[in-house]
Biopython code that builds the backbone (N, CA, C, O; Angstrom):
import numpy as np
from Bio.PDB.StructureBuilder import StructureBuilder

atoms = [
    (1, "UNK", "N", (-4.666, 6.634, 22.819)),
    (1, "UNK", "CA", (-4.753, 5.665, 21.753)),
    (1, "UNK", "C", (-5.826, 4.647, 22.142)),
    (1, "UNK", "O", (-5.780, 4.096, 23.242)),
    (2, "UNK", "N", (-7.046, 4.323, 21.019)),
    (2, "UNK", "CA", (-7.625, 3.135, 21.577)),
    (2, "UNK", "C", (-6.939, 2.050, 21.238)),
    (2, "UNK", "O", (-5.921, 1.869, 20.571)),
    (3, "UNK", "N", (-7.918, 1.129, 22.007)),
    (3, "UNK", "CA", (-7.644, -0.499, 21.593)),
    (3, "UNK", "C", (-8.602, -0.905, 20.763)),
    (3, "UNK", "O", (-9.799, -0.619, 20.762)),
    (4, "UNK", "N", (-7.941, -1.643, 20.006)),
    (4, "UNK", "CA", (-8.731, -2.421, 18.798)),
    (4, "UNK", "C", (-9.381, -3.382, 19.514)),
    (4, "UNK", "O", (-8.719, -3.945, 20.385)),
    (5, "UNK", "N", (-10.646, -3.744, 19.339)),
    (5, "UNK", "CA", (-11.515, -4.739, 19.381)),
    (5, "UNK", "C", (-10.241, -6.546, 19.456)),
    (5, "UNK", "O", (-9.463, -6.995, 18.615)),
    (6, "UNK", "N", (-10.605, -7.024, 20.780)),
    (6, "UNK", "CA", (-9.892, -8.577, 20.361)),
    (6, "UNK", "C", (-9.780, -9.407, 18.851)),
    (6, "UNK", "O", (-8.730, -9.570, 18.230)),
    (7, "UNK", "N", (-11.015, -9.840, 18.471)),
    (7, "UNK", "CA", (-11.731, -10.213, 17.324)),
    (7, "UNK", "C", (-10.961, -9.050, 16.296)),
    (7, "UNK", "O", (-11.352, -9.311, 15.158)),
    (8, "UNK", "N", (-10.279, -8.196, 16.268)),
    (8, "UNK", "CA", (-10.375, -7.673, 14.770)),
    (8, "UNK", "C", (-8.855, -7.848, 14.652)),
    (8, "UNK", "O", (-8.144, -7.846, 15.657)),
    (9, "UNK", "N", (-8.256, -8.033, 13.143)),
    (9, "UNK", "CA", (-6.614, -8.157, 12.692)),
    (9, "UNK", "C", (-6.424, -7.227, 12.553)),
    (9, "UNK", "O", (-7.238, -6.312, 12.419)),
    (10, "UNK", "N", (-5.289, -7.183, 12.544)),
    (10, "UNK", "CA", (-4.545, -5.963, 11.871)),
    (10, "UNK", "C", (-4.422, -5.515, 10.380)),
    (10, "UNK", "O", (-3.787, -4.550, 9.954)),
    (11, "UNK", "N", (-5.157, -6.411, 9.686)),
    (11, "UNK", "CA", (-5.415, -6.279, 8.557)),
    (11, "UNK", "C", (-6.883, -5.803, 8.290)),
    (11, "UNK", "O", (-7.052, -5.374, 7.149)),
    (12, "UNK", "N", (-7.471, -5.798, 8.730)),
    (12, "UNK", "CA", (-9.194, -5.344, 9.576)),
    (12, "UNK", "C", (-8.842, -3.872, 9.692)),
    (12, "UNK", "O", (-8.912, -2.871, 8.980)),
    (13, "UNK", "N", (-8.366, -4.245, 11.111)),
    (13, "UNK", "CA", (-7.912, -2.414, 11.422)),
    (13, "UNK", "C", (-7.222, -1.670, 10.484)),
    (13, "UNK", "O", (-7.360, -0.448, 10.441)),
    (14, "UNK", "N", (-6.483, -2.278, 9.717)),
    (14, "UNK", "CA", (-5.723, -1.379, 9.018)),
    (14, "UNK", "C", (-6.779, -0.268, 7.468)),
    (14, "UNK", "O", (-6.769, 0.924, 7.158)),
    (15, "UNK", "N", (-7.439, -1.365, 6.979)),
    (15, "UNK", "CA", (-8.572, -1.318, 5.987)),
    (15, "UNK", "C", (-9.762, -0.063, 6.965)),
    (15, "UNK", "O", (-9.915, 1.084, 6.547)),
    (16, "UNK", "N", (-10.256, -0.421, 7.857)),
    (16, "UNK", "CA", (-11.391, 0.450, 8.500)),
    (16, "UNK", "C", (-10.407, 1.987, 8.712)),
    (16, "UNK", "O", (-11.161, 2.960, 8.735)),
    (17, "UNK", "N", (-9.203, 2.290, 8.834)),
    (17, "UNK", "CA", (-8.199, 3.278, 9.161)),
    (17, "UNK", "C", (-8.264, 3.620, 7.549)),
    (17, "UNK", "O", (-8.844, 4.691, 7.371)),
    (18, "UNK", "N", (-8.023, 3.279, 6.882)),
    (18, "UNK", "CA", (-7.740, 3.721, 6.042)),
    (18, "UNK", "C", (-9.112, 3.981, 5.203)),
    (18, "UNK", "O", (-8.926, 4.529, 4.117)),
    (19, "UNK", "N", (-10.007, 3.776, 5.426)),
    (19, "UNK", "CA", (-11.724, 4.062, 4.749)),
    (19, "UNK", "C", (-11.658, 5.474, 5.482)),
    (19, "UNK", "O", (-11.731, 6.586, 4.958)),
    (20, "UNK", "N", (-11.501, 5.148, 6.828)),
    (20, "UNK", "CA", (-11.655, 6.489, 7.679)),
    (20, "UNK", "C", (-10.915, 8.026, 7.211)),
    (20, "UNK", "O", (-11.326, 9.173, 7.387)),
    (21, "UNK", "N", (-9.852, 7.594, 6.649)),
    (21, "UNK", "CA", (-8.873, 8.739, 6.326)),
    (21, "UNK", "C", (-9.380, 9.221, 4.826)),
    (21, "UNK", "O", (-9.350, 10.427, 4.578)),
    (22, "UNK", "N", (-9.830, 8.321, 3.862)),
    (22, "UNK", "CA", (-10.462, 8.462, 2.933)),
    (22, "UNK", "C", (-11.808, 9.542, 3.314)),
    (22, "UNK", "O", (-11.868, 10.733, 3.008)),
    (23, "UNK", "N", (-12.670, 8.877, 3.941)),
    (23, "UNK", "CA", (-14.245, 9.599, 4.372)),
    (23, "UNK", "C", (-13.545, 11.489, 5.148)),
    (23, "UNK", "O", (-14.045, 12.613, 5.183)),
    (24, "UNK", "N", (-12.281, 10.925, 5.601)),
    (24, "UNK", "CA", (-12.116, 12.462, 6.214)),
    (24, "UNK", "C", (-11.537, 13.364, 4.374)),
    (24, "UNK", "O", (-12.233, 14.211, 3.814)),
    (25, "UNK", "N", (-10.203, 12.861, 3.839)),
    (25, "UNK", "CA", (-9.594, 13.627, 3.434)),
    (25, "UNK", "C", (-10.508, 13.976, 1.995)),
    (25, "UNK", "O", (-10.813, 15.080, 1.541)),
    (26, "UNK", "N", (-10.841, 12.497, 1.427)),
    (26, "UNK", "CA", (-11.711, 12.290, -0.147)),
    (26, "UNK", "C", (-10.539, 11.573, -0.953)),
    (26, "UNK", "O", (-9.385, 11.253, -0.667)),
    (27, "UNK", "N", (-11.370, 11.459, -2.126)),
    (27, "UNK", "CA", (-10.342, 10.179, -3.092)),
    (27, "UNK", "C", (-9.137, 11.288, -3.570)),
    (27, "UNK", "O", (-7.942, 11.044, -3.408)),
    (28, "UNK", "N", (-9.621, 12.484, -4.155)),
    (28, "UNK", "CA", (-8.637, 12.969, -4.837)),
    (28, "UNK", "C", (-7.362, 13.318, -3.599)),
    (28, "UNK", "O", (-6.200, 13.372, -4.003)),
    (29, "UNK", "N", (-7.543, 13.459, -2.670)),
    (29, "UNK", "CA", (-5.933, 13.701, -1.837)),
    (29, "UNK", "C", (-5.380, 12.334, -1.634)),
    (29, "UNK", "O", (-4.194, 12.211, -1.326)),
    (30, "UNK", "N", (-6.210, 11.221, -1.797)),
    (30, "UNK", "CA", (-5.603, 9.937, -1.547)),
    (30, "UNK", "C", (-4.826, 9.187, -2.620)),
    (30, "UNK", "O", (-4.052, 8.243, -2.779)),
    (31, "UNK", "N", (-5.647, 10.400, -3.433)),
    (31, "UNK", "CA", (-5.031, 9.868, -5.268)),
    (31, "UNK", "C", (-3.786, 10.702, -5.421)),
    (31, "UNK", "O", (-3.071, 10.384, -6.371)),
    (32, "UNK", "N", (-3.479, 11.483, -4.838)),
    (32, "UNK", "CA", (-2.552, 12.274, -5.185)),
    (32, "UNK", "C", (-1.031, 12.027, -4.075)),
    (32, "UNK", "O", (0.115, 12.442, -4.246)),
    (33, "UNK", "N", (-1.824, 10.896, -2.544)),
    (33, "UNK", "CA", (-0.770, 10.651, -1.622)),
    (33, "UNK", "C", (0.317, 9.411, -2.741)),
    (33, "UNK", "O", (1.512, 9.322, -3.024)),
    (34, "UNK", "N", (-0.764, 8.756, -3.031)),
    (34, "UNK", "CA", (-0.255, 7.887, -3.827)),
    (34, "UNK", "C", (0.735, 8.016, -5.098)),
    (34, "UNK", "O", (1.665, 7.282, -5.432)),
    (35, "UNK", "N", (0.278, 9.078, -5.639)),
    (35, "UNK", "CA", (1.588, 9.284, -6.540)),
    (35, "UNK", "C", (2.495, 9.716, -5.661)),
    (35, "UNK", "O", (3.515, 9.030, -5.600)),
    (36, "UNK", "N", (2.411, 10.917, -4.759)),
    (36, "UNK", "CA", (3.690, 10.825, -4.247)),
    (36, "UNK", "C", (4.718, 9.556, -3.891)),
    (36, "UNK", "O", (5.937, 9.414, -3.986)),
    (37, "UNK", "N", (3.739, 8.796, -3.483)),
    (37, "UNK", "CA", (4.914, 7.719, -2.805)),
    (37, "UNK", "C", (5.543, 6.724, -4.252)),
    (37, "UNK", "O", (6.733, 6.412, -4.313)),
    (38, "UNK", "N", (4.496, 6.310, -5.373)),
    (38, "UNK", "CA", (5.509, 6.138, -6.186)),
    (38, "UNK", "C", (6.192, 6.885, -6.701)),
    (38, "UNK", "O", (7.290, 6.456, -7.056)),
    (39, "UNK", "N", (5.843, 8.377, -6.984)),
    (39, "UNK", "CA", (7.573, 9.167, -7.075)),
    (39, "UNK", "C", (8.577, 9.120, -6.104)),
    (39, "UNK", "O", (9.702, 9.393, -6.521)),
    (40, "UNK", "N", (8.476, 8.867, -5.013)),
    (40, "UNK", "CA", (9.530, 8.594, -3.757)),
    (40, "UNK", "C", (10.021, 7.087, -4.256)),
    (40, "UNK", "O", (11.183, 6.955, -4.642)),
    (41, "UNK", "N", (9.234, 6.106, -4.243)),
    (41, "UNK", "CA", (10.240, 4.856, -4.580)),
    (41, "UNK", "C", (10.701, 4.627, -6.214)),
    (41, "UNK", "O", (11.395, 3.702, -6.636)),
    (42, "UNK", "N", (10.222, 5.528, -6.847)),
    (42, "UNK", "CA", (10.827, 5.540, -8.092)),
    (42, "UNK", "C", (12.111, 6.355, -8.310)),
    (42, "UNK", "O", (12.903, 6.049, -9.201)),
    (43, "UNK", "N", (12.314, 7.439, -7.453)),
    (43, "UNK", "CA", (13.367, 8.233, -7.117)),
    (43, "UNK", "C", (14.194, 7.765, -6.667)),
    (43, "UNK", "O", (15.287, 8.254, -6.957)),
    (44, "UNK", "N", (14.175, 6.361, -5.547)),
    (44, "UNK", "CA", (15.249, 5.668, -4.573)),
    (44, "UNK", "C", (15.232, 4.542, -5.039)),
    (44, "UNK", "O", (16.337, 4.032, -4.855)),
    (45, "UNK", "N", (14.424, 3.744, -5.653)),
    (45, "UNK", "CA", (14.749, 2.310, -5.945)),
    (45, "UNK", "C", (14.926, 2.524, -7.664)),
    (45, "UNK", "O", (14.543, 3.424, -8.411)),
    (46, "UNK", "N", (15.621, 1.371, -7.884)),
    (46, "UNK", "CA", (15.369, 0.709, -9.942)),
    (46, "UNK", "C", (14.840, -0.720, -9.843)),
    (46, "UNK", "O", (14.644, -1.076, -8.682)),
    (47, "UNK", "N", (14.662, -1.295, -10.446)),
    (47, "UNK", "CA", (14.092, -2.540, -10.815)),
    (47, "UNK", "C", (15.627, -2.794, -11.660)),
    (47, "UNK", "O", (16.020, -2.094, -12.594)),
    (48, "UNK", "N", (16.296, -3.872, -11.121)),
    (48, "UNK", "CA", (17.282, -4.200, -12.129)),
    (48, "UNK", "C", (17.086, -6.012, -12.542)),
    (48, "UNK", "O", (16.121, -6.603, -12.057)),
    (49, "UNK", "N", (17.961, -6.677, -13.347)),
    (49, "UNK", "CA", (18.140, -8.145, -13.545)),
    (49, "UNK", "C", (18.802, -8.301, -12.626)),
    (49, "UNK", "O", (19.186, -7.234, -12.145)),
    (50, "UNK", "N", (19.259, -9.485, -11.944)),
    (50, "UNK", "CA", (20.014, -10.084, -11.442)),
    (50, "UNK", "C", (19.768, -11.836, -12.258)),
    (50, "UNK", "O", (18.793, -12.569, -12.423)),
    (51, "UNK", "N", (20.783, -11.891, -12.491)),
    (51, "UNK", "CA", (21.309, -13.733, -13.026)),
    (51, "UNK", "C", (20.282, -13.764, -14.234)),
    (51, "UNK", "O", (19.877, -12.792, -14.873)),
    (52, "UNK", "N", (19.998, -14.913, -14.378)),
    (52, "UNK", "CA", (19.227, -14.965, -15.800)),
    (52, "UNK", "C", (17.190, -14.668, -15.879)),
    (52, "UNK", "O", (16.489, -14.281, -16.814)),
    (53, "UNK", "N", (16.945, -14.942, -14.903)),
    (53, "UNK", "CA", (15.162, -14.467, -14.933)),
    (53, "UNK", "C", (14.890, -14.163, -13.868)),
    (53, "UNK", "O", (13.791, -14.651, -13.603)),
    (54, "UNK", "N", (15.389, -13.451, -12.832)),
    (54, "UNK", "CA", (15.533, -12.451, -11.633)),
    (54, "UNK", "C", (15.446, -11.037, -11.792)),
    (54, "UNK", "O", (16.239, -10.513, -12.574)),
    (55, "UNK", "N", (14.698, -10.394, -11.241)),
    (55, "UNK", "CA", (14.665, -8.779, -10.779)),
    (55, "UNK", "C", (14.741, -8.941, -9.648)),
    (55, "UNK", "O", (14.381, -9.900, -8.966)),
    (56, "UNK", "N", (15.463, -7.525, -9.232)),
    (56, "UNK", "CA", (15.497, -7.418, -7.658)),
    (56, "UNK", "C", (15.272, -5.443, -7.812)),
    (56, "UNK", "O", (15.621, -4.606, -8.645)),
    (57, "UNK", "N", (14.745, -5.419, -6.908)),
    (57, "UNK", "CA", (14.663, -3.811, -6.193)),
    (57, "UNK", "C", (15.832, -3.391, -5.478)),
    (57, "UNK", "O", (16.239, -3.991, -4.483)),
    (58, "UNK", "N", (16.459, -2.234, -6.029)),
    (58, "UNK", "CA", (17.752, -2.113, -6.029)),
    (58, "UNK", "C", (17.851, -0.429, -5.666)),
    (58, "UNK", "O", (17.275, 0.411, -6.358)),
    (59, "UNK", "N", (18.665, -0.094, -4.485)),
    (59, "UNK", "CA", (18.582, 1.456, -3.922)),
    (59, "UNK", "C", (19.413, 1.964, -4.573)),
    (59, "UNK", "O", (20.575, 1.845, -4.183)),
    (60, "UNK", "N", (19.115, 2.769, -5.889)),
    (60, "UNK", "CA", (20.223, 3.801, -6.355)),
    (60, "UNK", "C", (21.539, 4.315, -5.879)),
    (60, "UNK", "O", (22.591, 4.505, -6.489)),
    (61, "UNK", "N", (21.209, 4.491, -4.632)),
    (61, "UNK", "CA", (22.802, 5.051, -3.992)),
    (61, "UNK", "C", (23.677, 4.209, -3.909)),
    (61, "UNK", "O", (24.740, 4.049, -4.508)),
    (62, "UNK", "N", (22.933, 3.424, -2.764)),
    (62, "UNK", "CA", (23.711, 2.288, -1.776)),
    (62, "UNK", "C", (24.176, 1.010, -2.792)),
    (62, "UNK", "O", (25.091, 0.257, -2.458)),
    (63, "UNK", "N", (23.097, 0.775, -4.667)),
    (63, "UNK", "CA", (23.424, -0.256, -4.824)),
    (63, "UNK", "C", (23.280, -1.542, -3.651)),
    (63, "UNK", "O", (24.058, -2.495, -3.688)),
    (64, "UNK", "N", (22.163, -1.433, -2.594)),
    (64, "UNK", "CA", (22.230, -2.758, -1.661)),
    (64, "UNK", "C", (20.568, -3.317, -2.900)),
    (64, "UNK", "O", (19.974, -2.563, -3.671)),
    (65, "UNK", "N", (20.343, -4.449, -2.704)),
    (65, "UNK", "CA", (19.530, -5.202, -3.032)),
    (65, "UNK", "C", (18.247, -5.408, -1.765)),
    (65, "UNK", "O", (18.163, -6.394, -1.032)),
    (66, "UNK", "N", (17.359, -4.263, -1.749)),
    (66, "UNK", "CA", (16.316, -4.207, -1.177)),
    (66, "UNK", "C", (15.136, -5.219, -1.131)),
    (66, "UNK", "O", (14.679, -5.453, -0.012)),
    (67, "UNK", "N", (14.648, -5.776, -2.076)),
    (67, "UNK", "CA", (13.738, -7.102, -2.613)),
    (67, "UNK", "C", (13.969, -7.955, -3.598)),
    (67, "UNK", "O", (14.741, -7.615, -4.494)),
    (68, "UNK", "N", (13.502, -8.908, -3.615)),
    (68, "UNK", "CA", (13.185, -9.870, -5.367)),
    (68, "UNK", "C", (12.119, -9.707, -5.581)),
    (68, "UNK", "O", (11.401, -9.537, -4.597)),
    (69, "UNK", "N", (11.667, -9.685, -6.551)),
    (69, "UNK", "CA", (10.016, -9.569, -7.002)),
    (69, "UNK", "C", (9.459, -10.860, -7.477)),
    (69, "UNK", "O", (8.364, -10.951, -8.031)),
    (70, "UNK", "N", (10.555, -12.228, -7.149)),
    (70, "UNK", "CA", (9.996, -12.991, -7.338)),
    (70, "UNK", "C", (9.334, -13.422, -5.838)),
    (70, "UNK", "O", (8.578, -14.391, -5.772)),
    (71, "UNK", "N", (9.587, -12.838, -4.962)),
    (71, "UNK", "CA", (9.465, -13.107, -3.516)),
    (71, "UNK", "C", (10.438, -13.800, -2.685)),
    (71, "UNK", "O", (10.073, -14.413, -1.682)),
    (72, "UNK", "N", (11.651, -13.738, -3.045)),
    (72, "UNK", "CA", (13.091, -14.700, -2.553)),
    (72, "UNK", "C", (13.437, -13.752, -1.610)),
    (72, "UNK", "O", (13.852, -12.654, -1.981)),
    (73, "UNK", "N", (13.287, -14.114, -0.075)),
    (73, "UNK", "CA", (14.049, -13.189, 0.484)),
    (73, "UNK", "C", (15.650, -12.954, 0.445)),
    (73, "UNK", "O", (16.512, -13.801, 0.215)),
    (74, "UNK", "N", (15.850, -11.329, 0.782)),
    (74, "UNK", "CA", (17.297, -11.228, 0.794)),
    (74, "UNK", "C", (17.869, -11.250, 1.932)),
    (74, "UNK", "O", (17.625, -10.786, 3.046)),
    (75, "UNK", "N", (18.700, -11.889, 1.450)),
    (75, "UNK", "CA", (20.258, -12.364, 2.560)),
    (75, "UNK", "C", (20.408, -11.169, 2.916)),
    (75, "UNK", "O", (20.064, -10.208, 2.228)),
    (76, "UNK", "N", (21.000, -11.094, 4.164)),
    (76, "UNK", "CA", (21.550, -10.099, 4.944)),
    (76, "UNK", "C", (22.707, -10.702, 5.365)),
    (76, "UNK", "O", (22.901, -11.801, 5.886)),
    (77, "UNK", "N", (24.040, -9.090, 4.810)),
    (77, "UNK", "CA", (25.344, -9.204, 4.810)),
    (77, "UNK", "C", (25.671, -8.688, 6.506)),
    (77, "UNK", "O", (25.351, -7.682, 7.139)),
    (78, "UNK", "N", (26.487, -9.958, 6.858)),
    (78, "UNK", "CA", (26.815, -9.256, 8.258)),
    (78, "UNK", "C", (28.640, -9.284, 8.132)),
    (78, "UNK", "O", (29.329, -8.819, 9.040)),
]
sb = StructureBuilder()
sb.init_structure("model")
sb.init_model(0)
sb.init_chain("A")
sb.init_seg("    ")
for serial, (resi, resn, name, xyz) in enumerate(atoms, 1):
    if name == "N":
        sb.init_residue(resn, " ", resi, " ")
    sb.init_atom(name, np.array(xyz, "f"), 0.0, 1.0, " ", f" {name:<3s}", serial, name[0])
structure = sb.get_structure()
């Protein structure tokens, strides 16, 4: 594994990794990774209401409350 340059983020690296995988694979397999993964979170999550002007991302099975989309983090039940 290399090391990333001091000077570069992980948000840097992550962008140059991902140009790279592009220049190897091309747009159309990158276009097509991408639908997969929203058919994967469209398959496991819903978008539901919660209270009066709230959505939250919500796991079909489990019913646990995965996100808010207003950006409110969720509580964790212990």
């Amino acid at each position: 594994m290399s090391k990333r340059a001091v000077d570069q983020t992980k948000a840097a690296a992550g962008s140059k990794g991902g140009k790279q995988t592009v220049k190897r694979y091309g747009k159309r397999y990158m276009r097509r990774l991408g639908k997969w993964g929203a058919h994967r979170m469209h398959s496991t999550y819903s978008i539901e209401p919660v209270g009066t002007c709230q959505y939250a991302l919500v796991h079909k099975e489990t019913r646990l409350v995965k996100a808010y989309l207003s950006g409110k983090p969720v509580k964790e039940k212990s």
